[in-house]
Structures are given as C-alpha cells and as structure tokens.
C-alpha positions as CSV (number, residue, x, y, z in Angstrom):
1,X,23.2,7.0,-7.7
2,X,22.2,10.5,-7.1
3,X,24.4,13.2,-5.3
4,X,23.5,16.1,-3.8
5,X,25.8,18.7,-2.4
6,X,25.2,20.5,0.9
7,X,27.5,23.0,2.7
8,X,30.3,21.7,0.6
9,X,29.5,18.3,1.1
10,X,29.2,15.5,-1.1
11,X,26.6,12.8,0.3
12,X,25.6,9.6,-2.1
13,X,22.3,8.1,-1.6
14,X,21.4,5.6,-3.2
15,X,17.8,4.6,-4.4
16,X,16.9,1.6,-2.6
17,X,15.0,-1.7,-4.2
18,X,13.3,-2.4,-1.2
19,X,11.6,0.8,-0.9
20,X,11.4,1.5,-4.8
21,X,10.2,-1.6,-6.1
22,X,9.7,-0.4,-9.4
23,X,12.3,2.1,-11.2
24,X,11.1,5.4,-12.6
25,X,11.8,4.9,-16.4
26,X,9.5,1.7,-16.1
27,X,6.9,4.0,-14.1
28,X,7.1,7.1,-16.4
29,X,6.4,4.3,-19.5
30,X,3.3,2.0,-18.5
31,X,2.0,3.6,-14.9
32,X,1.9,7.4,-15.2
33,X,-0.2,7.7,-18.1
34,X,-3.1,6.3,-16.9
35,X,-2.4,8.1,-13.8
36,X,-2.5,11.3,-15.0
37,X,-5.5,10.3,-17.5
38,X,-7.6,9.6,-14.8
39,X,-7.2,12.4,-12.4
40,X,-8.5,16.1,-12.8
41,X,-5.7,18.3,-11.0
42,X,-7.6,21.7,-9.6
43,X,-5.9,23.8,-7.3
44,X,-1.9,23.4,-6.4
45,X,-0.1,20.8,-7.7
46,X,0.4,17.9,-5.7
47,X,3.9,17.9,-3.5
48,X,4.4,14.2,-3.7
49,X,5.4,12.7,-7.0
50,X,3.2,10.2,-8.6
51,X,6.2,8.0,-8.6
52,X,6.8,7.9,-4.6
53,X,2.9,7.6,-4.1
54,X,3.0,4.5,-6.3
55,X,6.1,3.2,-4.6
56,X,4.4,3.6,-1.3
57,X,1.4,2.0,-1.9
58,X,3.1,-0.9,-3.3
59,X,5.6,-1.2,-0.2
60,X,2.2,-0.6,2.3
61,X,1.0,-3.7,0.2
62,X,3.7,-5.7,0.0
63,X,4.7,-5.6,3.8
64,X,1.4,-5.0,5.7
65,X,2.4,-2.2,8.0
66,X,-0.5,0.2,9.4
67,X,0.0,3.8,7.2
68,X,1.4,5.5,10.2
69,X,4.5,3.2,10.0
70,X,5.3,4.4,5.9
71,X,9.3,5.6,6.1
72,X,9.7,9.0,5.8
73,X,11.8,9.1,2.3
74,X,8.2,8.3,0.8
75,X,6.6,11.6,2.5
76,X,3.8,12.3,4.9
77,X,1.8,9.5,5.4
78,X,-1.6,10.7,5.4
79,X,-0.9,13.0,2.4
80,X,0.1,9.6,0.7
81,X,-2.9,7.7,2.3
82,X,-5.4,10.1,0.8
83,X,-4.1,10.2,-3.0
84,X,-4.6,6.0,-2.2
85,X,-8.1,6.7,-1.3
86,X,-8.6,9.2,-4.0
87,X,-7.6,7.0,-6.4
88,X,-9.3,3.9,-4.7
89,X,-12.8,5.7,-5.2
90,X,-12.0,6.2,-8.9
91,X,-10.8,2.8,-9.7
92,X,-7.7,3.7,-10.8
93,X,-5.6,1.4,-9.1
94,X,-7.6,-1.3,-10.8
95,X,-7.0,0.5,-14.1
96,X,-3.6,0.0,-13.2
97,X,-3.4,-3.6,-12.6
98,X,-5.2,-4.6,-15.4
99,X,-3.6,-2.6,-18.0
100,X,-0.1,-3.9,-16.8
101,X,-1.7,-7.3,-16.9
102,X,-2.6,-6.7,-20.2
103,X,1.2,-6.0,-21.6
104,X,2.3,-9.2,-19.8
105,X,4.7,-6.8,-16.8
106,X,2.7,-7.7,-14.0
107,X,1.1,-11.0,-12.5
108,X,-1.1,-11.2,-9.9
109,X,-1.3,-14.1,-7.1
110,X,-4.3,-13.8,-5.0
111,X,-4.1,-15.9,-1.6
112,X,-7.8,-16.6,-0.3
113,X,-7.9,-17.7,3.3
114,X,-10.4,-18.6,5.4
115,X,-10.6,-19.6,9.5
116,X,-10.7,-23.2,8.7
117,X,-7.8,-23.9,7.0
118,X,-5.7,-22.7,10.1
119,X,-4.4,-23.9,12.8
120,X,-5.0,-22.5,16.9
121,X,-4.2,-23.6,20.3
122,X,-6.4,-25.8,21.7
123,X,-7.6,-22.6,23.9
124,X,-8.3,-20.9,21.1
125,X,-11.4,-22.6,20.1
126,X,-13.8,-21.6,22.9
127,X,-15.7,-23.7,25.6
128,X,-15.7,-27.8,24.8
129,X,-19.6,-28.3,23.9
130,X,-20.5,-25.2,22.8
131,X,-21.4,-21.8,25.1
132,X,-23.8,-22.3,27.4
133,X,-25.8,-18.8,28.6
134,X,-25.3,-18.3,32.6
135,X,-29.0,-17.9,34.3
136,X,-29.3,-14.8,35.6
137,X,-29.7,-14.1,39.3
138,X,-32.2,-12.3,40.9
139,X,-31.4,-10.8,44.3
140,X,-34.5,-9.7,45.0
C-alpha cells in the first residue's frame, strides 16, 4: 500500500492488479533492461515511468479499448500511445516478448480468426444469389 499525506490527511491507495498487471520488482528485473538498452534518451527525460507505459500497453492489449479510453492513473494517453509507437518502430516490444519467453515468465496464445468460422444473421450475408449490378437509366 502506498500513503501519501495531503493537507494533514492520510489517503491509502492501493495499487490495483487489474490496472498493474505486472508488479514493479518483476518489471525492474526482466523488462526494464532491455527497455533502457534499446532506447537513446536525448533531450528531457521522459515524465511517464517505463513501468506505467508498460502497464498501459499491456491493459490496452489485454482489454481492447481505443487509446482515448486509457484511465487516467496511467497518464496522458497520447504521450503513452507515442512511447508504444516508438518502441513499435524499433522492435522493442518484440524484444520483450521473446526474451521473457526465453526465461520461461511469459507464454503467448495467439487466437487466428477468420470470417468463416463465425457465425451472422441471416441478413448479414448479403443478397441470396449473389449482387446483381442495376442497369443504368438514361433519361435522355
């Protein structure tokens, strides 16, 4: 638990699972290294930890929602979205995967889908017979 005090005030918050997947002493260990191995820092330092980014992306994956809909506790969303393409371009989320592959902490399931192993509504399916192209009138 972490506690803060403001204006004489003690407030508990705690770190939730759903929105840190993965705890910091596991992150600092096998993801931050080859984080900060493959990234060149020029300029300011960034003003969202490694940690939350990783967190982030991992809940965006993990849940599907659009970027604009990240929860605030993780930080702006488009400062977030842009280390994810950053690091997207330069394969480091790759790196990632496959190193903690290699040391037996993650698995991967990949799900591949395709339109005809679903089910629609009859409607769904277009015109009985296939489409048939409308002759065009001339009014002339």
């Amino acid at each position: 638990m972490l506690y803060f005090v403001r204006s004489n005030k003690m407030r508990c918050l705690e770190m939730d699972k759903r929105l840190f997947s993965i705890d910091i002493k596991t992150f600092n260990t096998w993801v931050l290294p080859i984080i900060e191995q493959s990234y060149i820092w020029k300029g300011r330092p960034p003003i969202i930890s490694h940690y939350k980014v990783f967190c982030a992306i991992l809940y965006i994956l993990r849940t599907g929602i659009p970027w604009r809909d990240l929860p605030k506790c993780y930080g702006n969303w488009h400062s977030v979205f842009m280390r994810f393409q950053r690091g997207n371009e330069r394969a480091i989320w790759w790196k990632v995967l496959a190193h903690l592959q290699k040391q037996k902490k993650a698995t991967m399931n990949v799900v591949i889908c395709d339109s005809s192993t679903f089910k629609y509504h009859r409607h769904g399916g277009g015109q009985k017979g296939g489409s048939n192209p409308r002759e065009e009138v001339s009014l002339a």
